[in-house]
N, CA, C and O atoms as a Maestro MAE file, in Angstrom:
{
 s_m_m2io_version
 :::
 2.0.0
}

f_m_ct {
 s_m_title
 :::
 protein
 m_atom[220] {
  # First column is atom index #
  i_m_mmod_type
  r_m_x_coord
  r_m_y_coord
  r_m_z_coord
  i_m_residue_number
  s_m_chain_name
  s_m_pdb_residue_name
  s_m_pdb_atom_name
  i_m_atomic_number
  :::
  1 25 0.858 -1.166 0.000 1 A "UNK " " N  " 7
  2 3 0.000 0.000 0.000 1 A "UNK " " CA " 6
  3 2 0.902 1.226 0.000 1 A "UNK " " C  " 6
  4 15 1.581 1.416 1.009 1 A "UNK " " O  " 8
  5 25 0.986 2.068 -1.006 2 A "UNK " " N  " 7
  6 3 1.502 3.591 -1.267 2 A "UNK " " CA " 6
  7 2 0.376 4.470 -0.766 2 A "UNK " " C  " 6
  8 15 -0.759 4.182 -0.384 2 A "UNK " " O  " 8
  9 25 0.992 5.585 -0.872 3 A "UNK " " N  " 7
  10 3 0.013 7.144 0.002 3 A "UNK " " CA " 6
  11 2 1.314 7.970 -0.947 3 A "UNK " " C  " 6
  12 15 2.482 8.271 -0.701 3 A "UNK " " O  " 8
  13 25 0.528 8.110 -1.965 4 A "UNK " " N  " 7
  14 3 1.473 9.650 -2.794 4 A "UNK " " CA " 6
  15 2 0.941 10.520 -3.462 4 A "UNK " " C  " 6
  16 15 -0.073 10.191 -4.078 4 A "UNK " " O  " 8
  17 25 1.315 11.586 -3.546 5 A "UNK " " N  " 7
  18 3 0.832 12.489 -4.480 5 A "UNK " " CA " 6
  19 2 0.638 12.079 -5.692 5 A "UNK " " C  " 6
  20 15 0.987 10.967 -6.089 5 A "UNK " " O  " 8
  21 25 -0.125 13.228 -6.616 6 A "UNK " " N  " 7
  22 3 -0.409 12.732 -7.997 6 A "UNK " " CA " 6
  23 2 0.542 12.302 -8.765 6 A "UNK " " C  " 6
  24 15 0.498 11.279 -9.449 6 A "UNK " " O  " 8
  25 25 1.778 13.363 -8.648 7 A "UNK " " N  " 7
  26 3 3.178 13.331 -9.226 7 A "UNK " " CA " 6
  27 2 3.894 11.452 -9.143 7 A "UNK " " C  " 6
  28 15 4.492 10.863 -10.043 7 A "UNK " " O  " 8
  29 25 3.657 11.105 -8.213 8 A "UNK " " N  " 7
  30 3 4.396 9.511 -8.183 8 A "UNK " " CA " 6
  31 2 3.669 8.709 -7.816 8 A "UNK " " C  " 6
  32 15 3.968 7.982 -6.868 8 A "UNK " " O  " 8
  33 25 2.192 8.585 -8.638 9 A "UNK " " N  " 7
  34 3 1.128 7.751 -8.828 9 A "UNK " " CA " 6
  35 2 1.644 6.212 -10.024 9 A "UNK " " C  " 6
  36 15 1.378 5.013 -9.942 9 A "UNK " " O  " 8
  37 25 2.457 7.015 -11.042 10 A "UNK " " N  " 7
  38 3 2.993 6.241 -11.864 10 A "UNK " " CA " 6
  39 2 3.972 5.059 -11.194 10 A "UNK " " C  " 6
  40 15 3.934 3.829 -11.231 10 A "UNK " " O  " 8
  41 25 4.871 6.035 -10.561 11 A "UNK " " N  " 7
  42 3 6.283 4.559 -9.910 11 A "UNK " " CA " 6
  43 2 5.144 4.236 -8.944 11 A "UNK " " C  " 6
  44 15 4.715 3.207 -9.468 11 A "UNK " " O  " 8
  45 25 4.270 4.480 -7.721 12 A "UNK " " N  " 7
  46 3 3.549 3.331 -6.761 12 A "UNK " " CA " 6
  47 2 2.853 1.903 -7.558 12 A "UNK " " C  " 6
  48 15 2.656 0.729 -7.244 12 A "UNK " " O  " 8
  49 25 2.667 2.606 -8.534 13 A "UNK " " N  " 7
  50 3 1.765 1.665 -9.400 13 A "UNK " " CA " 6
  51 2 3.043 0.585 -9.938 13 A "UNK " " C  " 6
  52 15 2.985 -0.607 -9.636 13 A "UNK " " O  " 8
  53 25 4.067 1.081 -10.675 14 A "UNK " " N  " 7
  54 3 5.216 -0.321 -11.020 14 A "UNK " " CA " 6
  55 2 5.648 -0.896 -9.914 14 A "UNK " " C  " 6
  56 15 6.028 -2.042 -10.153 14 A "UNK " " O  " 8
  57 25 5.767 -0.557 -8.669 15 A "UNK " " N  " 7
  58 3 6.105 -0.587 -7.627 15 A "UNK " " CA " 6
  59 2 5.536 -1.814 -6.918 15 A "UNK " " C  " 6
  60 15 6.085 -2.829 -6.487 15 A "UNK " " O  " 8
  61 25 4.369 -1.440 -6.929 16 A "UNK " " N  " 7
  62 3 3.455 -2.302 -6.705 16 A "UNK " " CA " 6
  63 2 3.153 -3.711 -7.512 16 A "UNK " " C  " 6
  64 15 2.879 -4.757 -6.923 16 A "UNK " " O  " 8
  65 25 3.236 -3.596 -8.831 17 A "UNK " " N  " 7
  66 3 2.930 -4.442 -9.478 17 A "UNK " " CA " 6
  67 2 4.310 -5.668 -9.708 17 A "UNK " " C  " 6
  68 15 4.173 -6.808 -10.151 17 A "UNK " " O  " 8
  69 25 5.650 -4.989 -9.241 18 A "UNK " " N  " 7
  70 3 6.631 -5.543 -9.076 18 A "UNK " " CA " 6
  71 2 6.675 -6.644 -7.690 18 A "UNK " " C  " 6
  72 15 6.643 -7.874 -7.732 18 A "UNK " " O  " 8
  73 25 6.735 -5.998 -6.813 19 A "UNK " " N  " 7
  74 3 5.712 -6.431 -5.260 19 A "UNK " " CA " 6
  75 2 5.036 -8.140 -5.701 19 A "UNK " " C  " 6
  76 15 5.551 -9.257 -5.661 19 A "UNK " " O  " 8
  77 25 3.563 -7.611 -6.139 20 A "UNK " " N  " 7
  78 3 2.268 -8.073 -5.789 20 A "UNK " " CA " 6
  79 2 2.054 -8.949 -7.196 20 A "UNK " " C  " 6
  80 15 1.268 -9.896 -7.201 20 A "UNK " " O  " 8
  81 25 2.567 -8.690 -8.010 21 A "UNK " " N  " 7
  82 3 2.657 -9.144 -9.563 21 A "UNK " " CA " 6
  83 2 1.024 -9.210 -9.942 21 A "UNK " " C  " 6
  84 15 0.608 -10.082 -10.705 21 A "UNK " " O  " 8
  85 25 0.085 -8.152 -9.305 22 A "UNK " " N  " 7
  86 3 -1.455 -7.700 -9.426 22 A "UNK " " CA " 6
  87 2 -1.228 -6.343 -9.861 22 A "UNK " " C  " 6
  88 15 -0.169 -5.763 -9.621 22 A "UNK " " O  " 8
  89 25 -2.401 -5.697 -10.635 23 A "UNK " " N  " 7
  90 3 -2.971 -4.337 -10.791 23 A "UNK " " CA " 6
  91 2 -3.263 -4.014 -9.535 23 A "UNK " " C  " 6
  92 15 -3.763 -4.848 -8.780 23 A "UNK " " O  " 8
  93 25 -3.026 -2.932 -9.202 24 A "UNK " " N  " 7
  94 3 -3.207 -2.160 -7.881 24 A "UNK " " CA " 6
  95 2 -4.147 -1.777 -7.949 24 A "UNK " " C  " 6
  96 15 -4.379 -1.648 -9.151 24 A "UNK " " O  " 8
  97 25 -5.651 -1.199 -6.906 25 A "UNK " " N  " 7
  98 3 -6.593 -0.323 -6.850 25 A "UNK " " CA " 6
  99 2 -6.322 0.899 -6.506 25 A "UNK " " C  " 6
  100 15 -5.417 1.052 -5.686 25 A "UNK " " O  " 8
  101 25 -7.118 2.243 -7.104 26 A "UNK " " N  " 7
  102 3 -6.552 3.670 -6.944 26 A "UNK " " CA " 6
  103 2 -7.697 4.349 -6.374 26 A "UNK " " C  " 6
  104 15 -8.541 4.792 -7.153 26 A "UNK " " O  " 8
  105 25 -7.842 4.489 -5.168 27 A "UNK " " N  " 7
  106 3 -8.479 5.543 -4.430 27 A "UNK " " CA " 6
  107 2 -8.052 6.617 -4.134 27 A "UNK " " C  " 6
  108 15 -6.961 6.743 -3.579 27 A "UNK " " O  " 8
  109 25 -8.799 7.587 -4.433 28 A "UNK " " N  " 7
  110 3 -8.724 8.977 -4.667 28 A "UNK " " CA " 6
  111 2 -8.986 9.561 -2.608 28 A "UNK " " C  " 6
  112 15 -10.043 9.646 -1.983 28 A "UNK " " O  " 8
  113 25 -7.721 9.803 -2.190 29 A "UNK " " N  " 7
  114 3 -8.219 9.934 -0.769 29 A "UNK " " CA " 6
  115 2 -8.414 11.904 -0.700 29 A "UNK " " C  " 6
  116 15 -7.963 12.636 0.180 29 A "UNK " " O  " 8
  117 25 -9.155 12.284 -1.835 30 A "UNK " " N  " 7
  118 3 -9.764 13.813 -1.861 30 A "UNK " " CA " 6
  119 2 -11.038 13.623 -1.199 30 A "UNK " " C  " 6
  120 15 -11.497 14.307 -0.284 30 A "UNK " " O  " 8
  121 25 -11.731 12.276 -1.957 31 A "UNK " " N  " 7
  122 3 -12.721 12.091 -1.731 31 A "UNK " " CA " 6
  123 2 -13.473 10.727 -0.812 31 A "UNK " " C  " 6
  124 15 -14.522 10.527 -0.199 31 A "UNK " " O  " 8
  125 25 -12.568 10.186 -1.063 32 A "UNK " " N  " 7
  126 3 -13.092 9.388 0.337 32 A "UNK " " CA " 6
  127 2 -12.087 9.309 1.209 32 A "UNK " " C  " 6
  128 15 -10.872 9.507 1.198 32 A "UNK " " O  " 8
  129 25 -13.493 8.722 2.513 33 A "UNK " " N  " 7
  130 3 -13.157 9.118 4.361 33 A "UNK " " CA " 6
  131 2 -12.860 7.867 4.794 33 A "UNK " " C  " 6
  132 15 -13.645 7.038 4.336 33 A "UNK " " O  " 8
  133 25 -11.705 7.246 5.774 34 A "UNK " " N  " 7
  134 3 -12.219 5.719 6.024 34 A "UNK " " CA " 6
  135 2 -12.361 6.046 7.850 34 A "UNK " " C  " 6
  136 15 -11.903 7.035 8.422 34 A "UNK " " O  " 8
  137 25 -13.050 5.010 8.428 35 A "UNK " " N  " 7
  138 3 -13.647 5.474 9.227 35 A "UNK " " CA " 6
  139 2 -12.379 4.677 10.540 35 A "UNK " " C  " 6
  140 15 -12.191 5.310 11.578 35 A "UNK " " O  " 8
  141 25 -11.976 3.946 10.422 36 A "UNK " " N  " 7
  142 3 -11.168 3.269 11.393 36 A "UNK " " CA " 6
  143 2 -9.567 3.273 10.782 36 A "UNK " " C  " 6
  144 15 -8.702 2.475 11.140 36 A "UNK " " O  " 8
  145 25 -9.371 4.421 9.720 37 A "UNK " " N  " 7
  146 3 -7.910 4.951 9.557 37 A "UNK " " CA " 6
  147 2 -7.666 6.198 8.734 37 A "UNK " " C  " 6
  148 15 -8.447 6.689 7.919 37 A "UNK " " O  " 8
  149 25 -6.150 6.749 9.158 38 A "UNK " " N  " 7
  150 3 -6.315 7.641 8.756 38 A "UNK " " CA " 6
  151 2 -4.967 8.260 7.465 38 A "UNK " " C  " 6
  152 15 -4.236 9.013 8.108 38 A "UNK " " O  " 8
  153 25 -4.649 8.209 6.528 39 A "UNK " " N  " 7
  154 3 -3.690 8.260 5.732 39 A "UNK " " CA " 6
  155 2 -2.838 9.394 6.237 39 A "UNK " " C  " 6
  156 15 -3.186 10.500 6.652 39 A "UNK " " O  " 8
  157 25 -1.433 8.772 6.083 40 A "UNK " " N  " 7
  158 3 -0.853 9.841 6.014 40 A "UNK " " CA " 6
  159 2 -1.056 10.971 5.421 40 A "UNK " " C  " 6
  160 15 -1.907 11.046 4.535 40 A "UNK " " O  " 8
  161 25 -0.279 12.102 5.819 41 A "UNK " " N  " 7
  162 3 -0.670 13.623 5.613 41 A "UNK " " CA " 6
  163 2 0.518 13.926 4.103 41 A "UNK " " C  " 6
  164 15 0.198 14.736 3.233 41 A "UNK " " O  " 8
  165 25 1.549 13.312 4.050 42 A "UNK " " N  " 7
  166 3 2.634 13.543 3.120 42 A "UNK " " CA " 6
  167 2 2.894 12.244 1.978 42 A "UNK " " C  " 6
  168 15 2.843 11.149 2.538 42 A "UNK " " O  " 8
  169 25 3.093 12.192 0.866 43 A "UNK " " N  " 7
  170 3 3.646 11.715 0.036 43 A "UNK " " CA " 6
  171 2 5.002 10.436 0.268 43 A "UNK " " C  " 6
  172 15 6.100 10.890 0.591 43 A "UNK " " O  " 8
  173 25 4.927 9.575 0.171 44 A "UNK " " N  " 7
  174 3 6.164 8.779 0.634 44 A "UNK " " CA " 6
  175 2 7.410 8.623 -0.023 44 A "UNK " " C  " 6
  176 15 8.342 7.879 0.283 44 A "UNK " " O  " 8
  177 25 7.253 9.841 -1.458 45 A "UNK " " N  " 7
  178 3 8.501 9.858 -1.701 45 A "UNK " " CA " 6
  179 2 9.305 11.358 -2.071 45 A "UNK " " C  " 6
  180 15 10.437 11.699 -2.416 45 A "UNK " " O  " 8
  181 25 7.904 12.064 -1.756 46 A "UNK " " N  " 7
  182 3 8.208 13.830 -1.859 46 A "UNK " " CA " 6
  183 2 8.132 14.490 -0.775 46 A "UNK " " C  " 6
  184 15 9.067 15.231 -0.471 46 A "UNK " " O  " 8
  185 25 6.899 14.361 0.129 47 A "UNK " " N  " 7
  186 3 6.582 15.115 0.883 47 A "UNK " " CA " 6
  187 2 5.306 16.305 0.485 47 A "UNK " " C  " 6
  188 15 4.865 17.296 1.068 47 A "UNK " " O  " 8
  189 25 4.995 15.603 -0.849 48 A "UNK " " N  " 7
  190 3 4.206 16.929 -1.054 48 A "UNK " " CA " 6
  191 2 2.685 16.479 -1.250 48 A "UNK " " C  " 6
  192 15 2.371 15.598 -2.050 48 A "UNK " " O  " 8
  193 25 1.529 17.339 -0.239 49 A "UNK " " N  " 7
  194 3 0.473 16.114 -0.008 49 A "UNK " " CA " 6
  195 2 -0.210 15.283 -0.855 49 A "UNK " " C  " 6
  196 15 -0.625 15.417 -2.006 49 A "UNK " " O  " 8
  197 25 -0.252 14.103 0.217 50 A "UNK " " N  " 7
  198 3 -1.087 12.803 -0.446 50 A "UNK " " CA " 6
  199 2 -2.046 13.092 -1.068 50 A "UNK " " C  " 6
  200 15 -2.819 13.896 -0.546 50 A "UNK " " O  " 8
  201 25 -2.367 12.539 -2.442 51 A "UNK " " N  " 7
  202 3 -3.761 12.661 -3.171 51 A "UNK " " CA " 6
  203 2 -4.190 11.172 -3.050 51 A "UNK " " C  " 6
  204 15 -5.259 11.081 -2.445 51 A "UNK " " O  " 8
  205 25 -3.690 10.013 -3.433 52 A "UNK " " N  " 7
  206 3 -3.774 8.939 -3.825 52 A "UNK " " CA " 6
  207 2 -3.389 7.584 -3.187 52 A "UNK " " C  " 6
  208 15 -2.193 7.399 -2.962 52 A "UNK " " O  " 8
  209 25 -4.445 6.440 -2.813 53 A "UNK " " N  " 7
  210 3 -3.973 5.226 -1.943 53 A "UNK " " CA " 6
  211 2 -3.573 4.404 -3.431 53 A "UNK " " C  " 6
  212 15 -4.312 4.394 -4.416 53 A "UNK " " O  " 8
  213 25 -2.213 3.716 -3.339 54 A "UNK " " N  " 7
  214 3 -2.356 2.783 -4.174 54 A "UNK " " CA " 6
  215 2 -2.238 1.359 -3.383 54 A "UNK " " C  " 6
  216 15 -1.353 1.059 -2.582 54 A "UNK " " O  " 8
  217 25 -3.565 0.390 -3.881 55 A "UNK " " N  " 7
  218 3 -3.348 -0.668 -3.038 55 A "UNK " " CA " 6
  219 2 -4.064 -1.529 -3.689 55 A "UNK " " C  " 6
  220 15 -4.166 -2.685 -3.277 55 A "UNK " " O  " 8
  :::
 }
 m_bond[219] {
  # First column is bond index #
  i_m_from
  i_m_to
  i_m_order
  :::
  1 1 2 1
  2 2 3 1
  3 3 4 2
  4 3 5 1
  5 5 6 1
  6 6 7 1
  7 7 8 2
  8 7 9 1
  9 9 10 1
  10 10 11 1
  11 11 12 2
  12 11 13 1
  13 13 14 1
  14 14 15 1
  15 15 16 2
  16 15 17 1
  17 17 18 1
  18 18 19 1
  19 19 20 2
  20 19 21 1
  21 21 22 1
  22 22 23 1
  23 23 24 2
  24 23 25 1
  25 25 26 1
  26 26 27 1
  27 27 28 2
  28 27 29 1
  29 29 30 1
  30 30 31 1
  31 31 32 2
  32 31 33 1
  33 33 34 1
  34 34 35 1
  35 35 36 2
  36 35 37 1
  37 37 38 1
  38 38 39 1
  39 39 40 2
  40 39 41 1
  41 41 42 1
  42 42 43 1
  43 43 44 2
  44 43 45 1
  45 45 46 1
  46 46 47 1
  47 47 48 2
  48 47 49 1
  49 49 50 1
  50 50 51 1
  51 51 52 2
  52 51 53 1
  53 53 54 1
  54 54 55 1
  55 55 56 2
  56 55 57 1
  57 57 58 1
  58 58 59 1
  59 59 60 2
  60 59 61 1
  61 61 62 1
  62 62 63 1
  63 63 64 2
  64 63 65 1
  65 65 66 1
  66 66 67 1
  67 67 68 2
  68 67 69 1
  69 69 70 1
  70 70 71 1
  71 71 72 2
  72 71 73 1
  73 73 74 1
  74 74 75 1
  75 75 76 2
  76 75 77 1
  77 77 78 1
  78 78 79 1
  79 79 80 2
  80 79 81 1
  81 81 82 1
  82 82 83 1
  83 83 84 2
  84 83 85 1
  85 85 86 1
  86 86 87 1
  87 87 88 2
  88 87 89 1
  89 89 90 1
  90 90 91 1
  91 91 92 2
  92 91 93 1
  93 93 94 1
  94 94 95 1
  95 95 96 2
  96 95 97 1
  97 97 98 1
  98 98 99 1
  99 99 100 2
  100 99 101 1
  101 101 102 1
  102 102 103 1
  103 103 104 2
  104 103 105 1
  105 105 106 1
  106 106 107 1
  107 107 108 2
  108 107 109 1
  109 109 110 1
  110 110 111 1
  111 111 112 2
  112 111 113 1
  113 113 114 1
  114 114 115 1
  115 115 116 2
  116 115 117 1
  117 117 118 1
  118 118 119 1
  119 119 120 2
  120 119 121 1
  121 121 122 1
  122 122 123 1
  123 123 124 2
  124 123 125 1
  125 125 126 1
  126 126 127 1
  127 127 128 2
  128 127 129 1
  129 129 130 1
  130 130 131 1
  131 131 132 2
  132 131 133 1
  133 133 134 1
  134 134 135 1
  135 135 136 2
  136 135 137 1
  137 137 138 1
  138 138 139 1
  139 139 140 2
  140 139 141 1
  141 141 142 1
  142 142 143 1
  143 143 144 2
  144 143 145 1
  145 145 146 1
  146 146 147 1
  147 147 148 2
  148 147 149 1
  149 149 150 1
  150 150 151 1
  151 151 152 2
  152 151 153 1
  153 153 154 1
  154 154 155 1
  155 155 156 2
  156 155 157 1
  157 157 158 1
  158 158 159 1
  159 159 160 2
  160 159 161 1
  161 161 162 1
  162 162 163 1
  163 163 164 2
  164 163 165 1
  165 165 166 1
  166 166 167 1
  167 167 168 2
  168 167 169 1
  169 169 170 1
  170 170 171 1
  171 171 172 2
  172 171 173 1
  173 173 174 1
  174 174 175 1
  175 175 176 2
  176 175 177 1
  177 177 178 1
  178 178 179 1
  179 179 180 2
  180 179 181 1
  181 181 182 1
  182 182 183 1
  183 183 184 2
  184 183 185 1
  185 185 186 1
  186 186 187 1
  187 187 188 2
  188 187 189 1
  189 189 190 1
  190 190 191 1
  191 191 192 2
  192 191 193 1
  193 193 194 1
  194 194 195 1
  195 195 196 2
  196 195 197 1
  197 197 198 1
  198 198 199 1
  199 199 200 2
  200 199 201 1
  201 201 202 1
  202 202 203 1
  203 203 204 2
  204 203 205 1
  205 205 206 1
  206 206 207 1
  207 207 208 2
  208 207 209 1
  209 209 210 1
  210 210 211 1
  211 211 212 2
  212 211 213 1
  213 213 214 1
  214 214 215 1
  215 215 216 2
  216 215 217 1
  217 217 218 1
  218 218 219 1
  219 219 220 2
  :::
 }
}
C-alpha cells in the first residue's frame, strides 16, 4: 500500500505491481473518508500532499 501524491502515482503503481505481480486499486483519498484509519498527511517519496492510496 503507497500514500502519494499525484506526481508519483505512476512509480507506486510499477512498484506495486513488481511487489504483488497484481494491478493495484486507486483511491482517490480527496474524496473518500475511512472510518477506522487515517492516511498519512505527506507523500512517501516527496513530501508533497497525499492525493492517492495505491493498493
Amino acid at each position: 500500500m503507497y500514500c502519494v501524491c499525484r506526481e508519483h502515482v505512476e512509480q507506486a503503481i510499477d512498484k506495486f505491481v513488481d511487489e504483488y505481480e497484481d494491478a493495484p486499486d486507486l483511491v482517490n483519498l480527496q474524496t473518500t473518508v475511512f472510518s477506522a484509519w487515517k492516511p498519512p498527511e505527506h507523500c512517501e517519496w516527496c513530501g508533497k500532499p497525499v492525493e492517492v492510496l495505491v493498493v
